[in-house]
C-alpha positions as CSV (number, residue, x, y, z in Angstrom):
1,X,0.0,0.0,0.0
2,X,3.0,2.5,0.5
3,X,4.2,1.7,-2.5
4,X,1.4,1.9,-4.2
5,X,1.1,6.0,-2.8
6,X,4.8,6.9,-3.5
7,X,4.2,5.8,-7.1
8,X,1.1,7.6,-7.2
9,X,2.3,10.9,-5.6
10,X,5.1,10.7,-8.2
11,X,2.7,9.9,-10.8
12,X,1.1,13.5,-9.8
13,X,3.9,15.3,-9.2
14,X,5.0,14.4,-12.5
15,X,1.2,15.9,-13.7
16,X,1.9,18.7,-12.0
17,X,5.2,19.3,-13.0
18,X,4.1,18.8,-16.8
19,X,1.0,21.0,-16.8
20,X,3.5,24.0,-14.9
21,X,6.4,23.3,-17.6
22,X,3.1,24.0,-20.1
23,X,1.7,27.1,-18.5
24,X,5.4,28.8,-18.8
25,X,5.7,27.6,-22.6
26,X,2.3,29.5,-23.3
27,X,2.9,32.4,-20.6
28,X,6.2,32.8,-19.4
29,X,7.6,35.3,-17.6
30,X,10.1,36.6,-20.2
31,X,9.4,37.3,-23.8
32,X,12.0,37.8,-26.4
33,X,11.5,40.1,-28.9
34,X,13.4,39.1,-32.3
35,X,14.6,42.0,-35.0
36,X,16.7,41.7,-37.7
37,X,18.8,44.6,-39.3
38,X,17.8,46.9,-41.6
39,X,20.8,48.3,-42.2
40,X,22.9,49.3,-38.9
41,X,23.1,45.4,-36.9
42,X,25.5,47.7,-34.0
43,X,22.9,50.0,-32.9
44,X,19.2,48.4,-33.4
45,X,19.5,46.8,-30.2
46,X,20.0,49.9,-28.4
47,X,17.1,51.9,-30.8
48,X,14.4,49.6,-29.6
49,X,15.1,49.6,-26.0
50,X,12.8,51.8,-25.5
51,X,9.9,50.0,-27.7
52,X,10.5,46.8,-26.0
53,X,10.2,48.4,-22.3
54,X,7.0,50.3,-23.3
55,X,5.9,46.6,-24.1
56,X,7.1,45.2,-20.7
57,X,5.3,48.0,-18.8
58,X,1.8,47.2,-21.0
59,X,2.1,43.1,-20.4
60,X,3.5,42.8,-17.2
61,X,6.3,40.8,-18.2
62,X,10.2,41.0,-19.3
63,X,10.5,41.9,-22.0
64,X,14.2,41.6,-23.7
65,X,14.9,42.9,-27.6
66,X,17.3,40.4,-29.4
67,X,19.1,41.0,-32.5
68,X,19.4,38.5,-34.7
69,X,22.1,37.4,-37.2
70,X,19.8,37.0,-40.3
71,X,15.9,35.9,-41.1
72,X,17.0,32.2,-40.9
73,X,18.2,32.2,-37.4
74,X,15.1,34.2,-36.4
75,X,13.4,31.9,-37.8
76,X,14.8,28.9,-36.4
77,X,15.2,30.9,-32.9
78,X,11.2,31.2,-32.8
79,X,11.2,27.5,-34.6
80,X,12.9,26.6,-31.1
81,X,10.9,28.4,-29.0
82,X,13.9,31.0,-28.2
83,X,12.6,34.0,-29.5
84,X,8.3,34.4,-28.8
85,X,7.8,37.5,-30.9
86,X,9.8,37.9,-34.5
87,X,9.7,41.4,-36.6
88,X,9.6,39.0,-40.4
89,X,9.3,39.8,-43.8
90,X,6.2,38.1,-45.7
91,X,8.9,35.8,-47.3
92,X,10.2,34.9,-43.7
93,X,6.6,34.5,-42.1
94,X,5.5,32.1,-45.1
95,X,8.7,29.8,-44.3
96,X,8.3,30.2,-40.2
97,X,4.6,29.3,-40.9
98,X,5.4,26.3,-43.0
99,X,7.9,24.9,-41.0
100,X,7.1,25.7,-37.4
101,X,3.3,27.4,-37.2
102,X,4.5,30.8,-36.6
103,X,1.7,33.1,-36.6
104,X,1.4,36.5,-37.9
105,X,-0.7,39.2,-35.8
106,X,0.1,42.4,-37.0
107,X,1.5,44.1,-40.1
108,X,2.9,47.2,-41.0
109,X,1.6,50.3,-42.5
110,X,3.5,52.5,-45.3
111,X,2.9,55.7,-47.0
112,X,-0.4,54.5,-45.3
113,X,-0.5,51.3,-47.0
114,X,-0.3,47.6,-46.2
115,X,1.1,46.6,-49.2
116,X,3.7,47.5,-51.7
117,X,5.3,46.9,-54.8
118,X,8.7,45.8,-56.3
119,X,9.9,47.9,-59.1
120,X,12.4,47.9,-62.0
121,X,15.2,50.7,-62.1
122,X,17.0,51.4,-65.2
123,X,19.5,54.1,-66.9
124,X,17.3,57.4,-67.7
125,X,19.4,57.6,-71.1
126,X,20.0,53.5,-70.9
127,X,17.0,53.4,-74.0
128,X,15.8,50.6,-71.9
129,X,11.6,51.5,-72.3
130,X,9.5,47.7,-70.9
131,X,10.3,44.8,-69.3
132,X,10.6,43.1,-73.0
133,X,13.5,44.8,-73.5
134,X,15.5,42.8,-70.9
135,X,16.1,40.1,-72.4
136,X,20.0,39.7,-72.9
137,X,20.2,42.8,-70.0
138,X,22.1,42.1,-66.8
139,X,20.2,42.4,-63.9
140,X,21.2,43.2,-60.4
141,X,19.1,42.2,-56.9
142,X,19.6,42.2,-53.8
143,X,19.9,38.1,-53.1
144,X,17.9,35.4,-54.5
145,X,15.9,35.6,-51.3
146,X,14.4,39.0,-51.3
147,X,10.7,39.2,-51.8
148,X,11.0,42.4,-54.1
149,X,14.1,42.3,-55.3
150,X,14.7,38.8,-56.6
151,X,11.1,36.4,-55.8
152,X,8.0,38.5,-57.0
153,X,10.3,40.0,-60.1
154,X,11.4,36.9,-61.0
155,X,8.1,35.1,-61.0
156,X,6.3,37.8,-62.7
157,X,9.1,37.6,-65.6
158,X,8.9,33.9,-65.7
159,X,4.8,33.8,-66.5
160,X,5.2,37.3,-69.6
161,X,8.1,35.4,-71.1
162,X,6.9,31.8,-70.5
163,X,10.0,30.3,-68.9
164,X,9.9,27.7,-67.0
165,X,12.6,27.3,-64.8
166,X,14.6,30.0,-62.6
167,X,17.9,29.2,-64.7
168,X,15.8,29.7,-67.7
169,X,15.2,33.5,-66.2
170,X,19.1,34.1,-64.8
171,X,21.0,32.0,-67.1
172,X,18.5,32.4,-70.4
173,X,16.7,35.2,-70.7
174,X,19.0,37.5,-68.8
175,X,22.5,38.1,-70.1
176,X,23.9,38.1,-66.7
177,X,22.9,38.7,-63.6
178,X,24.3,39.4,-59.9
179,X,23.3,39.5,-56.4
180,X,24.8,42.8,-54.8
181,X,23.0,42.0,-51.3
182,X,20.9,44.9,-50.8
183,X,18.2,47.1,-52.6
184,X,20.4,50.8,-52.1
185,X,23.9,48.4,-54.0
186,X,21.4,47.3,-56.6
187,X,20.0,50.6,-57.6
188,X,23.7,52.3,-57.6
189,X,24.5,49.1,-59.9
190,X,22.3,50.8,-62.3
191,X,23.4,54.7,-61.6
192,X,27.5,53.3,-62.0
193,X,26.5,51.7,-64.9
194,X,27.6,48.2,-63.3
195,X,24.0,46.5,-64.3
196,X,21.2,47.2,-66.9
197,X,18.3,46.7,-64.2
198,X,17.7,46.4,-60.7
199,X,14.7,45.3,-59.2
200,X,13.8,46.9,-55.3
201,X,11.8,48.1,-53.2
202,X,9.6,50.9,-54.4
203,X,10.7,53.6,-53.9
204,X,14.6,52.9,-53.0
205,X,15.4,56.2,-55.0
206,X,14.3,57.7,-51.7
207,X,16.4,56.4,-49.4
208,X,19.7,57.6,-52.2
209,X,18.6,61.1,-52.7
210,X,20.9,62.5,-50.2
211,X,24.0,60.5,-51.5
212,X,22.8,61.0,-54.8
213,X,20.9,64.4,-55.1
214,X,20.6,63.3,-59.4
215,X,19.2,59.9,-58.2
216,X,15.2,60.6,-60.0
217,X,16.9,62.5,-63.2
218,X,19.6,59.6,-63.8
219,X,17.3,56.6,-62.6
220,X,13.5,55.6,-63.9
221,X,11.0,52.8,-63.5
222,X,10.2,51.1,-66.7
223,X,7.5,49.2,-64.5
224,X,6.0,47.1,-61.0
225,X,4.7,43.8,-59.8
226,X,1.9,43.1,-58.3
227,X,1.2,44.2,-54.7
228,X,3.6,42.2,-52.0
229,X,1.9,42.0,-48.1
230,X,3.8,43.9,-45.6
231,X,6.3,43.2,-42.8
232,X,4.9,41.3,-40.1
233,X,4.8,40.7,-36.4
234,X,4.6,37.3,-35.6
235,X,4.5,34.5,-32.5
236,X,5.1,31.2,-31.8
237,X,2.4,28.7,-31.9
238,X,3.1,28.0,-28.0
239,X,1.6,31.4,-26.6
240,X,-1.7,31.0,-24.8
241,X,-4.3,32.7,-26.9
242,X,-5.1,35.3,-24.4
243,X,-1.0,36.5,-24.6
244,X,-1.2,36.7,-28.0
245,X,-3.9,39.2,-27.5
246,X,-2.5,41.2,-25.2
247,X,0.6,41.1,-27.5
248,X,-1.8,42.3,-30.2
249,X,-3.3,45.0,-28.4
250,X,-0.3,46.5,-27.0
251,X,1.6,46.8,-30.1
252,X,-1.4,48.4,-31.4
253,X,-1.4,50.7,-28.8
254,X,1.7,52.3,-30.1
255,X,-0.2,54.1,-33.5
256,X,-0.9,56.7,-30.3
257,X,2.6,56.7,-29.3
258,X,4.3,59.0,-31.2
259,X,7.7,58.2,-29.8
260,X,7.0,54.4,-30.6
261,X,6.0,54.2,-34.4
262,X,9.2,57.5,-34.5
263,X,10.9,53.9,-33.5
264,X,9.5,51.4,-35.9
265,X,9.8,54.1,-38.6
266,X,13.9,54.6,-37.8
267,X,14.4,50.5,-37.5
268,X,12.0,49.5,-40.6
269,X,10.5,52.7,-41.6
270,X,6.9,51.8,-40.4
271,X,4.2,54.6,-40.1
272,X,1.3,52.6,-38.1
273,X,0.8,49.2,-37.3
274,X,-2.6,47.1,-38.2
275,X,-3.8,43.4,-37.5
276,X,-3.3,40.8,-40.0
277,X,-4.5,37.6,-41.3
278,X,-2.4,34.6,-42.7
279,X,-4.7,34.9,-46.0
280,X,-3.0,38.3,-46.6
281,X,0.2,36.1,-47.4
282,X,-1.3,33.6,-49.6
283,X,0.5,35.5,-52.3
284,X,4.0,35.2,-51.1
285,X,3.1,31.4,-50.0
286,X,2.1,30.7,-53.5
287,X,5.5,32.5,-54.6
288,X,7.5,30.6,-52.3
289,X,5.9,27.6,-53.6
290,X,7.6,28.4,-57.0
291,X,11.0,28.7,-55.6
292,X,11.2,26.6,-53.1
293,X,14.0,24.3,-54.1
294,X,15.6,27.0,-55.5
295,X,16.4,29.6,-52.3
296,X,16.0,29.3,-48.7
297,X,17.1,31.9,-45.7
298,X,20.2,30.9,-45.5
């Protein structure tokens, strides 16, 4: 009979010890906060300090900002249950979401939009007029993993031309092309005279203008692609449901902070933040799908 209770009041302390061990997974007391960078990796960290206090103070809860090396180890950090909340590109959530349930929550808002497009950037005297006449052009992108620069370009080109494969696009129809690892090197590609076309972000002319006050008289778009879904916010499947709204809400909170979105808009120039549904990113899924075995986050 002794026995028989020390196996049982193990058998329940083991219960109980399980069902606490779950409670943390879905509400623990610290929540890290994953960002990638935009362009400066040594000072991010210290720019959203402030955002990810303001958080803390609204949930209760630690709250501790983590910069991450790339999109693939954020996305493997949430995929491990290391990071909770992940700042990702639509490209990044579609790949978090396939691989580990990663949800998205909340989007951004630019130039008071949830959307946006990717364009193509050539010489103003390069006599370079549509996207026919490419062909034989080198082209310059940002990587091979890039949403706007290299995925929705790509894909569009590969359904007007009727090409089947990638290599059919870069090693076909193009005369050349190279990856130049961001959307600013791309476009000054073009402007040297290094590349024939770059496909970014529109409008990366913007961000140049300073460097390069002749930037909109040297550089024009022959043309877009369709409309890409914002940035997201994302979190782990694990958080109970009534975190993730609190989560929701607070960042939410923030289009009334002033000092907050002056935040978002210096790390990833966001203006407002809205909810979001995982139907939004159908698009990019359906993208992904395409290129799959091609590119990854590495």
């Amino acid at each position: 009979m002794k026995k028989f209770l020390m196996v049982t009041a193990l058998a329940l302390m083991t219960f109980l010890a399980a069902c606490g061990s779950s409670a943390d997974e879905g509400n623990p007391d610290e929540l890290v906060m994953g960002f990638v960078p935009s362009q400066d990796s040594d000072t991010i960290a210290e720019t959203v300090e402030p955002l990810a206090e303001e958080l803390a103070e609204i949930l209760g809860k630690e709250v501790e900002p983590r910069t991450m090396t790339n999109y693939n180890a954020l996305v493997e950090g949430m995929g491990s249950q290391q990071v909770h909340i992940g700042f990702i590109p639509a490209f990044g959530y579609v790949i978090a979401n396939e691989d580990y349930d990663v949800e998205v929550i909340l989007k951004s808002i630019r130039h008071g939009d949830s959307t946006y497009k990717a364009q193509y950037v050539v010489r103003s005297d390069s006599g370079i007029e549509s996207l026919e006449d490419l062909e034989g052009k080198t082209w310059a992108y940002a990587d091979a993993t890039s949403t706007s620069g290299f995925l929705f370009p790509a894909s569009q080109l590969m359904d007007m031309f009727d090409l089947e494969s990638q290599g059919d696009l870069t090693n076909g129809f193009f005369g050349d092309t190279v990856a130049v690892g961001g959307h600013d090197t791309a476009a000054i590609a073009v402007y040297d005279g290094d590349a024939d076309v770059a496909t970014t972000f529109d409008d990366v002319r913007d961000n140049l203008e300073d460097d390069y006050p002749d930037i909109f008289d040297e550089l024009d778009v022959i043309d877009y692609t369709d409309e890409i879904p914002n940035d997201t916010i994302s979190v782990i499947k694990e958080l109970d449901d009534d975190l993730v709204e609190e989560i929701r809400e607070a960042f939410l909170s923030f289009n009334e902070d002033d000092d907050m979105i002056e935040i978002m808009n210096e790390v990833y120039t966001w203006d407002a933040i809205d909810t979001a549904e995982h139907s939004e990113y159908d698009v990019v899924a359906e993208t992904y799908e395409r290129f799959k075995d091609d590119v990854s986050l590495d």
